[in-house]
C-alpha positions as CSV (number, residue, x, y, z in Angstrom):
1,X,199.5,-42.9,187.1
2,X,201.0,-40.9,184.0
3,X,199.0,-38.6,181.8
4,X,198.6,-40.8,179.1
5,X,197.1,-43.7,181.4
6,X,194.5,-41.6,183.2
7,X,191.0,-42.1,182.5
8,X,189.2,-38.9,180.1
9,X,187.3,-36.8,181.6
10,X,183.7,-36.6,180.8
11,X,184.2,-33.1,179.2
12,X,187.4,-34.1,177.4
13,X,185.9,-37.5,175.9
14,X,183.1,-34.9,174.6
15,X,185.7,-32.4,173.2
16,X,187.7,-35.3,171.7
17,X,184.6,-36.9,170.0
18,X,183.9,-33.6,168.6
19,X,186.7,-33.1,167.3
20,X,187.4,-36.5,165.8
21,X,184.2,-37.9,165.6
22,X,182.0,-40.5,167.4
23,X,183.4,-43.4,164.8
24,X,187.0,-42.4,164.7
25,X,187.2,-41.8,168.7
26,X,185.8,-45.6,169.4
27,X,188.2,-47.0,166.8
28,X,191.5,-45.4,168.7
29,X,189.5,-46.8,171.9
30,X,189.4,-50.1,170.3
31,X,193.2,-50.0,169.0
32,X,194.3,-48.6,172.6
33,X,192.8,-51.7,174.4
34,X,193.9,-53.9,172.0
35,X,190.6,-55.1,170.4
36,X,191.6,-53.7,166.5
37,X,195.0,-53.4,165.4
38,X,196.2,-50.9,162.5
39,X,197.7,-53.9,160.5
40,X,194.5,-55.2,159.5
41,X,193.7,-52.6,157.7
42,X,195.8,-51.3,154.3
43,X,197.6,-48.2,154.0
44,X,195.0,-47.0,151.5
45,X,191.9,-48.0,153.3
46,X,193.7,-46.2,156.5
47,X,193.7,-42.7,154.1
48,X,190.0,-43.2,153.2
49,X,189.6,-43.9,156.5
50,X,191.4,-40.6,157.9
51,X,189.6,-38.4,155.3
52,X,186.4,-40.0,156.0
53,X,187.0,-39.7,160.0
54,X,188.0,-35.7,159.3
55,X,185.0,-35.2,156.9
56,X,182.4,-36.7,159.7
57,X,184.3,-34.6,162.2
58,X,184.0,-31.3,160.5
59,X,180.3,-32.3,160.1
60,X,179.9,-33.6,163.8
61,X,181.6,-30.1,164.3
62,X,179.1,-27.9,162.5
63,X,176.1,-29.9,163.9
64,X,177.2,-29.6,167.1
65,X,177.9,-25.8,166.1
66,X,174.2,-25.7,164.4
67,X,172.3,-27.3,167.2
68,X,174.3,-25.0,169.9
69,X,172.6,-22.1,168.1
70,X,169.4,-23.5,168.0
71,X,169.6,-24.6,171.6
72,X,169.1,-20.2,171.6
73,X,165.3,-20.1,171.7
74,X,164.9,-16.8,171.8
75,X,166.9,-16.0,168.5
76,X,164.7,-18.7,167.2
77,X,161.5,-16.6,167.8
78,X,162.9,-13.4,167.1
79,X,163.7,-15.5,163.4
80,X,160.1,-16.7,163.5
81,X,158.5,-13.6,164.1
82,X,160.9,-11.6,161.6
83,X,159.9,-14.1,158.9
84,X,156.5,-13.8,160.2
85,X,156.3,-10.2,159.2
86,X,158.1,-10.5,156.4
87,X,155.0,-12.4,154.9
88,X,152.5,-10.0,156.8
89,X,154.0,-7.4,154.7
90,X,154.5,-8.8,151.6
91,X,150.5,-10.2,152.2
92,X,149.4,-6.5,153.3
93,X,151.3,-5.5,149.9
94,X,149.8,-8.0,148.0
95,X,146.0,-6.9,149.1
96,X,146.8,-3.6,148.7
97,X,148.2,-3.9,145.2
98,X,144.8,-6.4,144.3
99,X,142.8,-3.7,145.7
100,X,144.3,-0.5,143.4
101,X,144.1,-3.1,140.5
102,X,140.4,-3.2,141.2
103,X,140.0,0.2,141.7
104,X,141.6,1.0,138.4
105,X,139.8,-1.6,136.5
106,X,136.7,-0.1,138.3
107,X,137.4,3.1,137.4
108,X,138.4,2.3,134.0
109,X,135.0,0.3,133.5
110,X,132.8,3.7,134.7
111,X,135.0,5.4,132.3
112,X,134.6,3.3,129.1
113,X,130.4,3.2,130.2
114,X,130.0,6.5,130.6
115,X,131.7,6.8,127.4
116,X,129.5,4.7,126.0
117,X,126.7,6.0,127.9
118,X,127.3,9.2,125.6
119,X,127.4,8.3,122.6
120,X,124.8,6.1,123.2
121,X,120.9,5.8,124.4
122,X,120.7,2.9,126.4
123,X,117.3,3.5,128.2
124,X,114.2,5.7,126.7
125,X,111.3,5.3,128.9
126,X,109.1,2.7,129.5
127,X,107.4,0.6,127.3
128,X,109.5,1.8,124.5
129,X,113.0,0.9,125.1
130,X,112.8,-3.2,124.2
131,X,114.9,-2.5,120.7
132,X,117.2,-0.3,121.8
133,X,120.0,-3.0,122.3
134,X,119.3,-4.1,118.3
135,X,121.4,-2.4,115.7
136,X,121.3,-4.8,112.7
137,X,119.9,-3.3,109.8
138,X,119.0,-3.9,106.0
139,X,121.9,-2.0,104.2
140,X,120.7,-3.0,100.6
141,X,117.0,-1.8,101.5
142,X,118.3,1.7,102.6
143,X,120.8,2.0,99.9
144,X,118.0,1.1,97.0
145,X,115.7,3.6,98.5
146,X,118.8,6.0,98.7
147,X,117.9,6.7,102.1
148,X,120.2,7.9,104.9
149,X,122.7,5.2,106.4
150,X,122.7,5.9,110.1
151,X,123.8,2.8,112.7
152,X,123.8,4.4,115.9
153,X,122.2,7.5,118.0
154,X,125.8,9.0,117.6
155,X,125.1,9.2,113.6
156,X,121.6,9.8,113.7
157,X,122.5,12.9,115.9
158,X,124.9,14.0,114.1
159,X,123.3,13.8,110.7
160,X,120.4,15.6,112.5
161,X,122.6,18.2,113.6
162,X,121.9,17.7,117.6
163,X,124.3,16.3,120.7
164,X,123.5,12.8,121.6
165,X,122.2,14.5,124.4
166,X,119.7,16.6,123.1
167,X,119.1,13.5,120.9
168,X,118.1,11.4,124.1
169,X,116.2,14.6,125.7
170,X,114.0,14.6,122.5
171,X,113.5,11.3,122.5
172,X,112.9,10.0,126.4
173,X,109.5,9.1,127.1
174,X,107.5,10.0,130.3
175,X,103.8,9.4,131.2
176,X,104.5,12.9,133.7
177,X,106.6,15.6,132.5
178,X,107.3,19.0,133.5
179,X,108.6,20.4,130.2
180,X,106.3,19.4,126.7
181,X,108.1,19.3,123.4
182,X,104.9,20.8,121.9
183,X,102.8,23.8,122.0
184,X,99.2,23.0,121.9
185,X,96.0,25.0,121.1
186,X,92.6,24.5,119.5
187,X,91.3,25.5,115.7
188,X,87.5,25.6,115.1
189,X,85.7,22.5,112.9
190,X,83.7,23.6,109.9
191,X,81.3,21.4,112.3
192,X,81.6,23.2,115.2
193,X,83.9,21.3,117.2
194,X,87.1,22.1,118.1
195,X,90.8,20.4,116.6
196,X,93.9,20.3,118.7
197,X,96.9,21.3,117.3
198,X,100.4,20.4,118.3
199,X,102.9,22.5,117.3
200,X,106.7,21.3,117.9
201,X,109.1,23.8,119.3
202,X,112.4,24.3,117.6
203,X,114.6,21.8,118.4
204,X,111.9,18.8,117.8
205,X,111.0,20.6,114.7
206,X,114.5,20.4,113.6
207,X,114.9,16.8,113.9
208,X,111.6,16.4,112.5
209,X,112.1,18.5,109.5
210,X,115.3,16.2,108.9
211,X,113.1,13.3,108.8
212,X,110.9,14.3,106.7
213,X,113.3,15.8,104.2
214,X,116.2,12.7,103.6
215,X,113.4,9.8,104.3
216,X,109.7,10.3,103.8
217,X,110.0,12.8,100.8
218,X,112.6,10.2,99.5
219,X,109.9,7.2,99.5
220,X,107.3,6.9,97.1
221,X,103.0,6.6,97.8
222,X,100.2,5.3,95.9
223,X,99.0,7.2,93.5
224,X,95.6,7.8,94.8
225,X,97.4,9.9,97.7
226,X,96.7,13.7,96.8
227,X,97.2,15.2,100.9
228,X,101.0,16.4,101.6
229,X,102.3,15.2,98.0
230,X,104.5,17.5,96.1
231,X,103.3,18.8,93.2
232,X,99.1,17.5,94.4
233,X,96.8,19.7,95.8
234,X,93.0,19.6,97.0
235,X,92.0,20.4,93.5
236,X,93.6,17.5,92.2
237,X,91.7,15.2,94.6
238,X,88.7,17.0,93.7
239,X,89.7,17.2,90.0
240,X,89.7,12.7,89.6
241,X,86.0,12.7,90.7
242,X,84.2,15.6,88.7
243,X,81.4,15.3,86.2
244,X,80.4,12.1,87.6
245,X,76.7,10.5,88.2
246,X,77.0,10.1,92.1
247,X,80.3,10.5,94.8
248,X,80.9,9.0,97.4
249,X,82.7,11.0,100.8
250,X,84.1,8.4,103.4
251,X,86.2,9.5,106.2
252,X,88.7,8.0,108.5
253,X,88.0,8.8,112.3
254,X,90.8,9.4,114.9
255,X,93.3,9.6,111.5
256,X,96.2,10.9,113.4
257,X,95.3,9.3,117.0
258,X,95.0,5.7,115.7
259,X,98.5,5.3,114.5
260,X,100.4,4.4,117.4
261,X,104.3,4.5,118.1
262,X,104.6,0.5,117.2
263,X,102.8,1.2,113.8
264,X,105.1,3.9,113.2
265,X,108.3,2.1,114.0
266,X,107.3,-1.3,112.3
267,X,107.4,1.1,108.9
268,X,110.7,3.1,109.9
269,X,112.2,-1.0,110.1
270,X,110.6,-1.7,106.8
271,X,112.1,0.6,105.5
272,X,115.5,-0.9,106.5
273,X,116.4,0.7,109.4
274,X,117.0,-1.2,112.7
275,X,115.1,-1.4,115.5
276,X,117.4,1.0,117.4
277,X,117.4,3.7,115.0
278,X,113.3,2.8,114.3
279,X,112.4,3.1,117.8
280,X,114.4,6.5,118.1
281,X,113.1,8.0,115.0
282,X,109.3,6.7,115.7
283,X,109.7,8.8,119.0
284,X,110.9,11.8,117.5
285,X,108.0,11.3,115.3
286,X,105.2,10.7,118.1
287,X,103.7,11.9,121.1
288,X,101.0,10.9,123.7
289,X,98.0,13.3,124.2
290,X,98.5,15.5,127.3
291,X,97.0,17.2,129.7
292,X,98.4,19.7,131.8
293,X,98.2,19.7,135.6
294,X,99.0,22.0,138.4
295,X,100.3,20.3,141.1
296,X,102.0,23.2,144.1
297,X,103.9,25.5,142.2
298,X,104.5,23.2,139.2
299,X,102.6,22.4,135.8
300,X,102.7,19.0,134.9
301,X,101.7,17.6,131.2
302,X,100.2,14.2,131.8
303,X,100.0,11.4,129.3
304,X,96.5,10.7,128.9
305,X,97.1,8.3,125.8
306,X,99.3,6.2,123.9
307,X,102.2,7.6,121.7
308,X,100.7,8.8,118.8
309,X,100.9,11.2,115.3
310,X,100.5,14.4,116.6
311,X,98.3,16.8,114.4
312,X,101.3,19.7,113.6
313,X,104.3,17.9,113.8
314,X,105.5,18.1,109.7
315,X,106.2,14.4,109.5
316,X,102.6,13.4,110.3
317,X,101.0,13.3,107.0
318,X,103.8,11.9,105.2
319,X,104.2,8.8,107.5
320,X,100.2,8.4,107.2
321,X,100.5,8.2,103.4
322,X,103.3,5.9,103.6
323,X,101.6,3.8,105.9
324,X,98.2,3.3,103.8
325,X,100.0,2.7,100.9
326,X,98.4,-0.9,101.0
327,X,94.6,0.8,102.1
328,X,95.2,2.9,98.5
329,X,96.1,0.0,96.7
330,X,93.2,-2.3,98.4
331,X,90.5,0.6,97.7
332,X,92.1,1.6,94.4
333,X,92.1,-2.3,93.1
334,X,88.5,-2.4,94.6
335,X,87.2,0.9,93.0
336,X,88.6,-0.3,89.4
337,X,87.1,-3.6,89.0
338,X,83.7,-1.7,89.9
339,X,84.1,0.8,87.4
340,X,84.5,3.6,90.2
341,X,87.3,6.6,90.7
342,X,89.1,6.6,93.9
343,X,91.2,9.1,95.9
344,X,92.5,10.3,99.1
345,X,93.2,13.3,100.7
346,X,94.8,12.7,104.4
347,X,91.1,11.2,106.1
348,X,89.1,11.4,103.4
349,X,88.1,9.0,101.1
350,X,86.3,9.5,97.6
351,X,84.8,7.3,94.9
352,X,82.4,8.3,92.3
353,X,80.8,6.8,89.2
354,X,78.8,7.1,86.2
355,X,75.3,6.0,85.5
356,X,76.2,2.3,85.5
357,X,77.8,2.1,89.1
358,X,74.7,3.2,91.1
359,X,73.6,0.0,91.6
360,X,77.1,-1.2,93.1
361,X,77.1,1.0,95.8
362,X,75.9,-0.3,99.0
363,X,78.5,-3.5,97.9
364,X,81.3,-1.2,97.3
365,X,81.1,0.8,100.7
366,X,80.3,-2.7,102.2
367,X,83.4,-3.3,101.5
368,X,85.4,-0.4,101.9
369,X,84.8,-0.7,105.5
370,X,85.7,-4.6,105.7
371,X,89.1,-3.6,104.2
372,X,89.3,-0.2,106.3
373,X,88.8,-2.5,109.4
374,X,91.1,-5.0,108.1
375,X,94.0,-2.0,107.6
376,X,93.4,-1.2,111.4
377,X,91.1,2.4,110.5
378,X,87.4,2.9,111.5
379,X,85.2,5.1,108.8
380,X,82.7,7.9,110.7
381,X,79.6,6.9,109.5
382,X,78.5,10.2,110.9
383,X,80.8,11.4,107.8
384,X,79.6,9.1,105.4
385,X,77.1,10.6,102.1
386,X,76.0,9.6,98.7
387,X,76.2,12.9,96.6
388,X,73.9,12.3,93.7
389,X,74.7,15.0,90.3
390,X,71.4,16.4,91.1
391,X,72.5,17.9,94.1
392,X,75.9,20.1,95.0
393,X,79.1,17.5,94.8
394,X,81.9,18.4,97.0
395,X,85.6,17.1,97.0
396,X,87.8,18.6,99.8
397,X,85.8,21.9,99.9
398,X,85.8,22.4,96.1
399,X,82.8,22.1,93.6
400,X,82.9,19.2,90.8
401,X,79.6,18.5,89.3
402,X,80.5,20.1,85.3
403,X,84.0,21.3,86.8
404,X,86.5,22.6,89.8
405,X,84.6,25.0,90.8
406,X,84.2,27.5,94.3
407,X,80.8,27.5,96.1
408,X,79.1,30.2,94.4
409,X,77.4,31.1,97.0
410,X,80.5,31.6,99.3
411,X,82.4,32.8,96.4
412,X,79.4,35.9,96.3
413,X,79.3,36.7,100.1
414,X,83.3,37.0,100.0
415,X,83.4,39.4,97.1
416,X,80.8,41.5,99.6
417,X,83.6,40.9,102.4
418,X,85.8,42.5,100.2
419,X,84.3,45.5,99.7
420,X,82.7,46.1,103.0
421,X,86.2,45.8,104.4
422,X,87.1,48.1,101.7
423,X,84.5,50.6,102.7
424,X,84.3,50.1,106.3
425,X,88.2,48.9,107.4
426,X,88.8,45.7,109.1
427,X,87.4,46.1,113.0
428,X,84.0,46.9,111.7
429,X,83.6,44.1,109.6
430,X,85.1,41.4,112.0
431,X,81.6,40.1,113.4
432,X,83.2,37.1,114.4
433,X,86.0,38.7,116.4
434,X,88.5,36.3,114.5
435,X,92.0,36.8,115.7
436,X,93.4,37.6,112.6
437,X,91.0,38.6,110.2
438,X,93.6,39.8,107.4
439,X,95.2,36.8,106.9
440,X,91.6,34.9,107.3
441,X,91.0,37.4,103.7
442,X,94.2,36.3,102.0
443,X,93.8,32.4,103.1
444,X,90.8,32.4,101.3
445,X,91.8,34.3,98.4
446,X,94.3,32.5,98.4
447,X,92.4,29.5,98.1
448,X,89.5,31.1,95.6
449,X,92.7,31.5,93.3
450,X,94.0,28.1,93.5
451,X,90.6,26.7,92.4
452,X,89.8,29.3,89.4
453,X,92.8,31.0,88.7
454,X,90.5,32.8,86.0
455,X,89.4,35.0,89.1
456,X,92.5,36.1,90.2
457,X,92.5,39.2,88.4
458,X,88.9,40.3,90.4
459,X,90.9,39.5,93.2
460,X,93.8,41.0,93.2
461,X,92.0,44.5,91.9
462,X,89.9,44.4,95.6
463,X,93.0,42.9,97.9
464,X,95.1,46.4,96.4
465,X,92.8,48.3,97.0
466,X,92.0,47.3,100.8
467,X,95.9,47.6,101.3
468,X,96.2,50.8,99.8
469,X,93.4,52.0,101.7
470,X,94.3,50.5,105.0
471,X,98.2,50.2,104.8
472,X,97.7,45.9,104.9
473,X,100.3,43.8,103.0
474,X,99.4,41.9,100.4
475,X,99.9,38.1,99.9
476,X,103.1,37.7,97.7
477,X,100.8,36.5,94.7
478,X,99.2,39.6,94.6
479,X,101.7,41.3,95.2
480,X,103.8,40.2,92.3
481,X,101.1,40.5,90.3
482,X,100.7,44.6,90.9
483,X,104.0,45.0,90.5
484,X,104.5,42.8,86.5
């Protein structure tokens, strides 16, 4: 049999149908046996045919070529596993590029609050701390008043001349504390009793001071206020009421104690401010009574009260007079369509009349307490008296039945002072063992002076010569007046 007529081998029929094709080799089969013949089909259709037979046997090659490689399992894992990896570590990338992202934004957020957190109080105690987060306020009330514009606890600091800091240290309330703002001690009562006095240290006092000076000096009170007004004094109160048939003394109890923090920051936002810089300003300008504690080797000062005007601080007795400016203008209306005079100086109240308002005055002090009550005050009945002209009228300490006058009895047992203290020195005329008996002289001089300035020559002639006598300084009145 010659080469051409033996049958393929299996391995050759496989090389020959990759290298022609499937289609192409079965065709030649069919044209070799004599089941297709090239005739029937055209020159052209044979060169399609060709291209299309080495086309599917370059593809049948590369397939065959493809799927021999894949047929290598193990470079298939290896491809797996390498791709495998490949997202591992672009994953692991990913996380770690989300998590340095958060981190920055976290650190970025504890950045901007702790920037805010200085700049800013965001928490002052509690009970107290509900307006903080409101910073609206009334521009047009603030600029008519020409008070201060200040915002925020960054401007209020500032224009106070304090750190935010010191601004929030001032201004953080606690029930138990183991530092006081204040200084507290006791004066004697003209009744016997004691008064408790608290004194702000420096830095309160500074921002207290500020207060006082660029809003409550800048807002005006009624009339009928004469306590802690420029340019009024006790003789001015005293001088509204003399030469008059009967006068009547009312006082206010618990003055300073009854006006509580919300009182006082109500008026700071009527005046325009918001409740943010109100509530900060109201704190400066209160305090809760304390008591202090020992507890180990610490003092604490205890709240034993609400926030309230403390007796000392400077802004106390303007903020009162600002805040009864509707009790003065209630009494004041009610004393004039009675035919009565009406004034007040701090807690105390006075009216007086002629002969014609006697009869009107149970109904007017009926009254005056409905309208005290109604203003949120309480009068001390213990306080309360009728002082007919028959009798000695006082006003704030100071004489007014024919005109503003000492008590002469108190006026002749201090001239006797003066020259016992003259004769004898100081220490042997203290019987009373007060703690600073000079300046006790001058106060009242002082005082006796303010009243009848008529006396102040008597006066000065004794006061030079205890100081010449004793080497004391004079009060700066007297002193200018030795010297002209």
């Amino acid at each position: 049999m010659s080469k051409e007529k033996r049958p393929l081998t299996r391995e050759e029929w496989i090389q020959k149908v990759s290298v022609q094709g499937r289609e192409a080799t079965i065709r030649e089969e069919m044209i070799r046996l004599g089941f297709w013949t090239e005739s029937s089909i055209s020159v052209e259709e044979q060169k399609q045919q060709q291209l299309e037979d080495e086309e599917r046997a370059r593809l049948f090659a590369e397939l065959r070529r493809l799927q021999a490689k894949g047929m290598n399992m193990p470079e298939v894992q290896r491809l797996l596993q390498e791709v495998r990896q490949k997202r591992i570590e672009a994953s692991r990338q990913k996380r770690e590029e989300q998590k340095a992202e958060r981190e920055w934004n976290r650190q970025e957020a504890k950045i901007a609050w702790e920037r805010h957190r200085a700049s800013h109080v965001i928490y002052a105690g509690e009970g107290v701390s509900g307006g903080l987060g409101k910073t609206e306020c009334q521009l047009e009330k603030l600029q008519q008043a020409q008070l201060p514009i200040v915002t925020t606890a960054e401007e209020l600091a500032e224009a106070m001349g304090l750190t935010v800091s010191k601004l929030k240290w001032l201004t953080y309330h606690r029930n138990t504390a183991t530092l006081s703002h204040y200084i507290r001690f006791t004066i004697p009562k003209r009744n016997g009793g004691e008064r408790e006095i608290s004194a702000p240290k420096s830095t309160l006092r500074q921002a207290q001071a500020w207060i006082k000076a660029n809003i409550l000096d800048h807002l005006p009170v009624h009339h009928a206020a004469q306590g802690f007004v420029p340019g009024k004094s006790i003789v001015d109160n005293a001088r509204t009421h003399v030469g008059q048939t009967a006068v009547i003394k009312m006082d206010l109890q618990d003055f300073f104690p009854c006006i509580h923090f919300y009182r006082v920051r109500g008026l700071f936002q009527s005046f325009g401010y918001s409740e943010l810089i109100s509530t900060l300003l109201a704190l400066i300008c209160t305090e809760p009574p304390r008591r202090a504690v020992t507890f180990g080797d610490k003092v604490y000062h205890v709240a034993i009260g609400d926030r309230q005007l403390p007796q000392g601080a400077c802004t106390s007795p303007g903020l009162t007079n600002l805040l009864c400016r509707r009790l003065d203008e209630r009494l004041a209306g009610l004393a004039a369509k009675h035919g009565f005079r009406y004034s007040r100086y701090a807690d105390d109240l006075t009216f007086s009349c002629d002969e014609a308002g006697l009869p009107q005055i149970g109904a007017l002090m009926k009254q005056v307490r409905r309208i005290v009550a109604f203003e949120g005050f309480t009068v001390n009945e213990q306080k309360t008296s009728v002082l007919r002209e028959t009798s000695r009228q006082t006003v704030t300490g100071i004489v007014v039945n024919e005109k503003v006058n000492v008590n002469r009895r108190e006026w002749k047992t201090f001239r006797a002072l003066l020259h016992n203290v003259e004769k004898n020195g100081l220490e042997a005329e203290n019987r009373w063992g007060h703690p600073r008996f000079w300046d006790y002289i001058k106060g009242y001089a002082s005082h006796v002076r303010m009243v009848r300035p008529d006396l102040e020559g008597k006066l000065v002639d004794q006061l030079r010569a205890i100081a010449a006598k004793h080497q004391l300084p004079l009060p700066g009145w007297a002193k200018e007046a030795v010297e002209s």
